[in-house]
LORO-853324 format. One line per field, with one value per residue (C-alpha): residue in one letter; x, y, z. Coordinates in Angstrom, 1 decimal. Each point is the difference from the previous one (the first is absolute). Layout:
N
rest = [a; ...]
u = [X; ...]
v = [Y; ...]
w = [Z; ...]
END
This chain:
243
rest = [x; x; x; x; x; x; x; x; x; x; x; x; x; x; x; x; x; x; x; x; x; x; x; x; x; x; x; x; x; x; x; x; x; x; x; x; x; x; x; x; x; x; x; x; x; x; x; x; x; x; x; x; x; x; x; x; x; x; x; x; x; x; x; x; x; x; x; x; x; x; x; x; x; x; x; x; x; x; x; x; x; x; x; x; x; x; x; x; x; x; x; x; x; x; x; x; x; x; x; x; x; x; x; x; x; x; x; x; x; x; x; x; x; x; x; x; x; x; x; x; x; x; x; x; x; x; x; x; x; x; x; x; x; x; x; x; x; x; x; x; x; x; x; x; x; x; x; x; x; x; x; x; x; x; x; x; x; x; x; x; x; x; x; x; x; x; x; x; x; x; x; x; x; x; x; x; x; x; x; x; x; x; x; x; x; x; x; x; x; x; x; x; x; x; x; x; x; x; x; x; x; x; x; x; x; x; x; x; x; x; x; x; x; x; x; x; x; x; x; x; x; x; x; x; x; x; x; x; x; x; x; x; x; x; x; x; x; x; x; x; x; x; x]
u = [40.0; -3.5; -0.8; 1.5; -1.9; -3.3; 1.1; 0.6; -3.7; -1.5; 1.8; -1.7; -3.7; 0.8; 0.7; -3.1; -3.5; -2.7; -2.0; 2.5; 0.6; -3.5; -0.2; 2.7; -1.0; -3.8; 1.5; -2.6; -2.9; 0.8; 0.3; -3.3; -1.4; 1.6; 0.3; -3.6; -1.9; -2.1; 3.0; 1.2; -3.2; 0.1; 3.9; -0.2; -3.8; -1.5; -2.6; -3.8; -2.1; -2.2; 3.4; 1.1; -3.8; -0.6; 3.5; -0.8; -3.1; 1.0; 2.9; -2.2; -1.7; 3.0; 1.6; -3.0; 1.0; 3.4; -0.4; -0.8; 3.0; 2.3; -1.7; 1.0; 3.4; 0.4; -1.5; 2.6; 2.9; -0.9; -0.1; 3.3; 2.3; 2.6; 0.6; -2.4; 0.3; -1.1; -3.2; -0.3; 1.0; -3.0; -2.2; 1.0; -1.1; -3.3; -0.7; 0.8; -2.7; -2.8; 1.4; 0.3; -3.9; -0.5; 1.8; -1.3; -3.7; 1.1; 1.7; -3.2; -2.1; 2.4; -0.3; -3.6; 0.4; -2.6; 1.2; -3.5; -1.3; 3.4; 0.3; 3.5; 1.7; 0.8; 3.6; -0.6; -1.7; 2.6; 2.0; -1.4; -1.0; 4.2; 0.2; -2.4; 1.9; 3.3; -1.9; -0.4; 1.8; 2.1; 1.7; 3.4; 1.0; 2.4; -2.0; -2.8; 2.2; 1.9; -3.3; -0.5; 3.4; -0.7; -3.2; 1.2; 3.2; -1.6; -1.9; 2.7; 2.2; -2.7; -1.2; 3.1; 1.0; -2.9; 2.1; 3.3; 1.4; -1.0; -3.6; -3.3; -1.8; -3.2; -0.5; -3.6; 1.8; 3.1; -1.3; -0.6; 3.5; 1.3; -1.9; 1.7; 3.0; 1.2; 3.3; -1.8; -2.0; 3.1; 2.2; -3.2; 0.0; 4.0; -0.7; -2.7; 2.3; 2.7; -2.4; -1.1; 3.7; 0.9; -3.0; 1.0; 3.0; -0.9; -2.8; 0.9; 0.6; -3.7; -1.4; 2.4; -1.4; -3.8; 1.4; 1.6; -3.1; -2.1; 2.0; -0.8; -3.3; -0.4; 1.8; -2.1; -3.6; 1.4; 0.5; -3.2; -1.7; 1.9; -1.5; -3.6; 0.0; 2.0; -2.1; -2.9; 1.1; 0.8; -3.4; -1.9; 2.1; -0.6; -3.5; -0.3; 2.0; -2.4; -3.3]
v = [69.7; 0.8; 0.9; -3.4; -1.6; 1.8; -0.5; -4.2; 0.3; 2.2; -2.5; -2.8; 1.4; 0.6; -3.9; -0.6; -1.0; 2.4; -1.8; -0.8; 3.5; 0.8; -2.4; 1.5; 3.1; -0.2; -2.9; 1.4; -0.1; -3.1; -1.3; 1.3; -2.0; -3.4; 0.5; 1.4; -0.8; -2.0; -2.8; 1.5; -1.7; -3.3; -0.5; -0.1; -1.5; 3.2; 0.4; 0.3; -2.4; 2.4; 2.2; -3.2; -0.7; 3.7; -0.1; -3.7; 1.2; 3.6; -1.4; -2.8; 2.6; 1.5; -2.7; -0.2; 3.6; -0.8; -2.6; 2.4; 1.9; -2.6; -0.9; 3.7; -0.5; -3.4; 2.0; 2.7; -3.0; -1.5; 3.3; 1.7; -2.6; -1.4; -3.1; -2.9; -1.5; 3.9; -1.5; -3.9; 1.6; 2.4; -2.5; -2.1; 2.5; 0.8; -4.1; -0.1; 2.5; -2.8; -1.7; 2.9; 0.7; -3.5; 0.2; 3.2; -1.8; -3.3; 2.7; 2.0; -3.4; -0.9; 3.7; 0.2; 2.8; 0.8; 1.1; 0.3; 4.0; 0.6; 3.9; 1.4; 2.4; 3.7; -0.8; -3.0; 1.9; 2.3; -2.6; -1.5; 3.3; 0.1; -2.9; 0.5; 3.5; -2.3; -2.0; 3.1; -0.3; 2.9; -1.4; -1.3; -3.7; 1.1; 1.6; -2.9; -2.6; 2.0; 0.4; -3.7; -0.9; 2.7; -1.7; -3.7; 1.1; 1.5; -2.7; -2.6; 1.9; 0.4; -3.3; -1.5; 1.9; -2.1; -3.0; 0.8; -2.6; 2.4; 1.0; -1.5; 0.3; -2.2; -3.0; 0.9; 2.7; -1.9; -0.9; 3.4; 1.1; -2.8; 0.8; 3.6; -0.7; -3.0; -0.5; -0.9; 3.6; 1.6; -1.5; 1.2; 3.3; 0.2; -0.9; 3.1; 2.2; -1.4; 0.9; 3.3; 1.1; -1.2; 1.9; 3.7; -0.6; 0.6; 3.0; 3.8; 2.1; 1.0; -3.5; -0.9; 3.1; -1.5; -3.4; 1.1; 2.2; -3.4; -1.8; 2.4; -0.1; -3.4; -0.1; 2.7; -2.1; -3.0; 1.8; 1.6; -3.9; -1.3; 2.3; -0.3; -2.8; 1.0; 3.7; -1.9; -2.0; 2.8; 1.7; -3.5; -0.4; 3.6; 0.2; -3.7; 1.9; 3.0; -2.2]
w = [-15.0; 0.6; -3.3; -1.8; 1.8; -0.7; -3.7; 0.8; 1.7; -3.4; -1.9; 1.3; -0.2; -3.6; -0.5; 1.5; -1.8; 0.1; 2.3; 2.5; 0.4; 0.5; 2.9; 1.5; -0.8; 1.4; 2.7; 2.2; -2.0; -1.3; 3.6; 1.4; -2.4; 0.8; 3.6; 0.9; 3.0; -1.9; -0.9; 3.4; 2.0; -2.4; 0.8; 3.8; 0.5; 1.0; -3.1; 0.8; -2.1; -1.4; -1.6; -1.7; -1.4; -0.5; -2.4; -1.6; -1.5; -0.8; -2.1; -1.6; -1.5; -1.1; -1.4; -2.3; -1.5; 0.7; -3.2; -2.8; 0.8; -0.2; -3.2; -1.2; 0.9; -2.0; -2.7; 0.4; 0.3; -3.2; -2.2; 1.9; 1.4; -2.3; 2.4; -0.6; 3.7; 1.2; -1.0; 1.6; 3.0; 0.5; -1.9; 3.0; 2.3; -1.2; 0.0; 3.8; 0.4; -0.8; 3.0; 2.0; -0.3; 0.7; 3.6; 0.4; 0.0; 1.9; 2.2; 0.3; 0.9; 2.9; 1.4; -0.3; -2.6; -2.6; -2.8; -2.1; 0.1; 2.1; -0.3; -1.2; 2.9; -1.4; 0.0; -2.0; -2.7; 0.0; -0.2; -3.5; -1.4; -0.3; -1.4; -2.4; -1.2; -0.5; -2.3; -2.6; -3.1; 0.4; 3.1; -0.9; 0.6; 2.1; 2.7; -0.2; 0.5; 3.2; 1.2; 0.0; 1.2; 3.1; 0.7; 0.2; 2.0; 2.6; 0.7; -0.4; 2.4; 2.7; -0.1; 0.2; 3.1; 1.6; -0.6; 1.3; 2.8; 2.5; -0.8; 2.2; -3.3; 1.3; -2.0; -1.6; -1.8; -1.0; -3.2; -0.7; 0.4; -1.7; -3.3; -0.5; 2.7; -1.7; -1.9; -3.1; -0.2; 1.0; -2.7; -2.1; 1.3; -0.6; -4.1; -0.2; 1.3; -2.7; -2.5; 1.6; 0.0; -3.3; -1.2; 2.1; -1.6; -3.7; 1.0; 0.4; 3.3; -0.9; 0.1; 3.0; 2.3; -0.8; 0.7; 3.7; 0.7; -0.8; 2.5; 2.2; -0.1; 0.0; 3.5; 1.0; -1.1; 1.9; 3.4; -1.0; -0.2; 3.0; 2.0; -1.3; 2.2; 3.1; 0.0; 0.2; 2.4; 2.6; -0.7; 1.1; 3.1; 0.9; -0.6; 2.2; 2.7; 0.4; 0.1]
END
């Protein structure tokens, strides 16, 4: 008995898509990066003001690199992908981006933030020097556009845990969630990861192993910048507690 049913459970994992599997897979990782403290402090009102600024002008800067990678991909989408709306929908995204710098600013203004000469954290350079190696030529579509998929989810799925019924998100920061958390980036986020599935689905086991060890990596940067912020945070208060 026990071993039909192991062969119903491998069954099922066979008829799932790559990146479903990889979620459940690395369910942990991909947790710790859309349930970290960070989001964690946001959801129920606990957040200091200077981790929220510290993080709104770390990613403005990163948005600004995060740009020319998305570029790359739309690149990659128009030479591999045999579906024409593979294209429009990433186009799409890298419009929204023009906007996104824009709130970023206003944002910035409103929280007393100056962006001009801002200096980019460690982790943040990290961050972009990885983006900048999936923009090579040599990287397959594939593993760009997971990469790209990885990076919106994760945001759309912490974000949007700040707007459940029974969050004390504060209001100032409302607007915030709403811009990754909301149903419209979500239904977004759901047609990259169409298109990143379709695409595993035509690569080899070769290109598929790069493509999981990019999602992996990607989770692992996230954490990484989520916790620029919240590190900082407890060295302040620590150093304010011993003077």
């Amino acid at each position: 008995m026990k071993k039909r049913w192991q062969s119903q459970k491998e069954k099922k994992e066979e008829k799932m898509k790559t990146i479903e599997r990889w979620m459940r897979k690395h369910k942990v990782s991909y947790f710790s990066a859309t349930h970290h403290p960070f989001i964690l402090n946001i959801r129920d009102a606990s957040i200091h003001s200077s981790s929220f600024k510290r993080w709104l002008g770390q990613n403005y800067l990163f948005v600004r690199n995060f740009v020319p990678f998305v570029a790359s991909v739309l690149m990659k989408c128009a030479k591999e992908s045999d579906n024409e709306s593979d294209m429009e929908v990433i186009l799409a995204g890298m419009a929204s981006l023009h906007d996104e710098i824009a709130w970023f600013k206003k944002e910035a203004a409103k929280w007393d933030v100056q962006l001009t000469g801002i200096t980019p954290h460690k982790t943040n350079q990290n961050y972009c020097r990885f983006l900048e190696s999936l923009m090579q030529p040599d990287v397959d579509y594939a593993v760009a556009i997971t990469a790209f998929w990885t990076m919106e989810a994760v945001y759309q799925q912490s974000f949007a845990y700040c707007l459940k019924d029974d969050a004390k998100t504060p209001a100032e920061l409302r607007e915030a969630c709403e811009r990754w958390g909301s149903e419209g980036f979500g239904q977004y986020c759901s047609s990259l990861q169409e298109i990143a599935e379709r695409s595993l689905s035509k690569v080899s086991d070769d290109v598929k192993a790069k493509a999981e060890v990019t999602f992996l990596r990607v989770l692992e940067e996230e954490v990484e910048f989520w916790n620029m912020s919240e590190v900082l945070e407890l060295v302040s208060s620590t150093v304010s507690a011993i003077n």
